[in-house]
N, C-alpha and C positions, 0 to 999 in steps of 0.2 A: 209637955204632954206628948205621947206617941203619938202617931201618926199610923192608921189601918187601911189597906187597900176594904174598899168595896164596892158593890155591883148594885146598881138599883133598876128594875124594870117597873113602869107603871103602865096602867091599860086607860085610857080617855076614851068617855062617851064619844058613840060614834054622830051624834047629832051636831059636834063642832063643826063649824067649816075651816082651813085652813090661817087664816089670820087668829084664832080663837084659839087654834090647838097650841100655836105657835109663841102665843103670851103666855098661854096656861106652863108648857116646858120651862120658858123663860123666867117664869115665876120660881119652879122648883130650881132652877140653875141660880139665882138670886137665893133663894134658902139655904145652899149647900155653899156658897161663896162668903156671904154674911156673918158664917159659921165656922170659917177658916178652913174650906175644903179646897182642895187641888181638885180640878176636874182633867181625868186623864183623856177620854174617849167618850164617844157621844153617839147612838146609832138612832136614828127614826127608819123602823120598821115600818110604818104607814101602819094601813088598815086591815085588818084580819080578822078572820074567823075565828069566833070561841070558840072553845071544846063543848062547853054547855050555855044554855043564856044566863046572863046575870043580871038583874033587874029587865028583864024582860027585852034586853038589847041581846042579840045574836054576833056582833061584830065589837070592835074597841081599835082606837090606834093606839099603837106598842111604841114606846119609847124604853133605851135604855142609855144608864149614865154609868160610868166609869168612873170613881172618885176617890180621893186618897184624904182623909179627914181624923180627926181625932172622933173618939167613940162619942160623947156626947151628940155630935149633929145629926148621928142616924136618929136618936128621937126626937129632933127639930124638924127634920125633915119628915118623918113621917106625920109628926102632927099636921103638918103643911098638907099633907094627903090626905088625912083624915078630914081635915075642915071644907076641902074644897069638892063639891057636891061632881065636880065635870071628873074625878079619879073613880073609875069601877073597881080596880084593882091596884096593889102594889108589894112589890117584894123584896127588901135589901136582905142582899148577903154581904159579909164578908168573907176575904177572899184568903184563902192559904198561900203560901209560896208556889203551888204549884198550877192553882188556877191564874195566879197574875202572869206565870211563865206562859202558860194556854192562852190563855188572852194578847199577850204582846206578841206571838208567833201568830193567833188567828188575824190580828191586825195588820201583820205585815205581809199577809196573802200565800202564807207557808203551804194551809189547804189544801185552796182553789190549787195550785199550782201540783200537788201532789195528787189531787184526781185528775187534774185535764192531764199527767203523767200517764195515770192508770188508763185511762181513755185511750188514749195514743198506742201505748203497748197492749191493749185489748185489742 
């Protein structure tokens, strides 16, 4: 079976505390594993601001996953999202050749380093 890069960001109620958020990730990285996925990368963006409120919360922490999986486990995994009450939001994409190229350059800090350039010569 092929194998597809893909991107998953999910948003968690902000009413978790830390050890709670921390199972609930561990839970979906357990999903995606189970399912025969590679996980490439991994970011916890902590806690933020919605753009609008969603169920009457104004804030969410953002997690995103990085994973290389045959196409059946995105709908494993989002069931796993759908069932679990602590997901406000969630959104997998896959990923083109040129977004995984984007991504393995933003990972390697190509960027950062290409504005603190522009900084420097401003």
């Amino acid at each position: 079976m092929e194998l597809r890069n893909y991107e998953t960001v999910f948003i968690l109620t902000p009413l978790l505390n830390e050890t709670q958020m921390q199972e609930t990730v561990e839970k979906f990285r357990e999903v995606l594993k189970e399912n025969g996925a590679d996980i490439i990368h991994e970011e916890n963006w902590g806690l933020r601001k919605l753009a609008y409120p969603i169920q009457k919360k104004s804030t969410g922490f953002y997690h995103l996953i990085e994973f290389k999986a045959p196409t059946n486990v995105v709908d494993a995994l989002e069931l796993a999202y759908r069932r679990d009450e602590k997901v406000v939001r969630f959104l997998t994409t896959a990923l083109d050749k040129h977004a995984v190229t984007y991504n393995e350059r933003r990972r390697n800090g190509e960027f950062k380093s290409q504005a603190k350039k522009e900084e420097v010569k401003g």
